[in-house]
N, C-alpha and C positions, 0 to 999 in steps of 0.2 A: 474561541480564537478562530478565527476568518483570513484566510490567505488567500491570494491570486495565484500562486504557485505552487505544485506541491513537488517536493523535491526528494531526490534520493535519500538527506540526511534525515526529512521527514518522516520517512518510511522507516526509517530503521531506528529510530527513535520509539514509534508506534510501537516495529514489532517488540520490540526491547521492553518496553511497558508494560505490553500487554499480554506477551506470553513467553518474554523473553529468550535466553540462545541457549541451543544445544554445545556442550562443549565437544570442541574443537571445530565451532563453527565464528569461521572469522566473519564480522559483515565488514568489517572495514577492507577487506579484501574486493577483489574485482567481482561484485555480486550481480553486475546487471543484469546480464544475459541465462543466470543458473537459474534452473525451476524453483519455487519456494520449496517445493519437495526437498530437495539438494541439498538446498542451505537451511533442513531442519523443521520448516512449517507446515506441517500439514493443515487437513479440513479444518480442527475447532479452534487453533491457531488464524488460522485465515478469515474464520468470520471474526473473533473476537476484533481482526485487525482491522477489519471492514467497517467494522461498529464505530470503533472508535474513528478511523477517516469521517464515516460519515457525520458521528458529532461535530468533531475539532472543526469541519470544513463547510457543515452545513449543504450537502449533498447529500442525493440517494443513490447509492451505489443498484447496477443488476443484481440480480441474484447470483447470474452466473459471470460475473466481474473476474474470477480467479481462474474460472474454466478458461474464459478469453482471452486474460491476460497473466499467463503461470509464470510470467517474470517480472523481476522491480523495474525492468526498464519500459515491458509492455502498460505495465500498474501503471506505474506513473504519467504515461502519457495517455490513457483514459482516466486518471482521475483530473489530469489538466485543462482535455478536453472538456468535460463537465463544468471544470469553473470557469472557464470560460466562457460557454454558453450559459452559467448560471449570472455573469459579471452583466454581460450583451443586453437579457433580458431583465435583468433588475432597472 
């Protein structure tokens, strides 16, 4: 699956899948701005979820993608930027 957009429901989908929620962690809550730490995700949580962006989306995420960007709202707008310079140059 291949999108132009990746978006917060995206995200929380992923982590939901792939390493799913500590209870009493809401993501339907105002999660933007909280560290994935915060809202439960730590290191092998976070690559697992990087994996999977980068299959679903067909992108190479950095290495350090989480170091960079430690919240959904920062994530999200470097993995948008990516598609769309992945969109540009195709």
């Amino acid at each position: 699956m291949s999108s132009t957009v990746f978006t917060l429901a995206d995200l929380k989908r992923i982590l939901l899948e792939g390493a799913g929620a500590d209870d009493g962690i809401d993501l339907d809550g105002d999660i933007l701005d909280l560290d994935f730490e915060t809202i439960g995700y730590e290191s092998l949580a976070l690559l697992e979820t990087g994996g999977r962006i980068e299959r679903e989306y067909d992108i190479a995420l950095d290495d350090d993608v989480f170091t960079d960007n430690p919240t959904p709202r920062t994530l999200i707008a470097a993995v948008n930027s990516l598609l769309t310079s992945v969109s540009t140059t195709a």
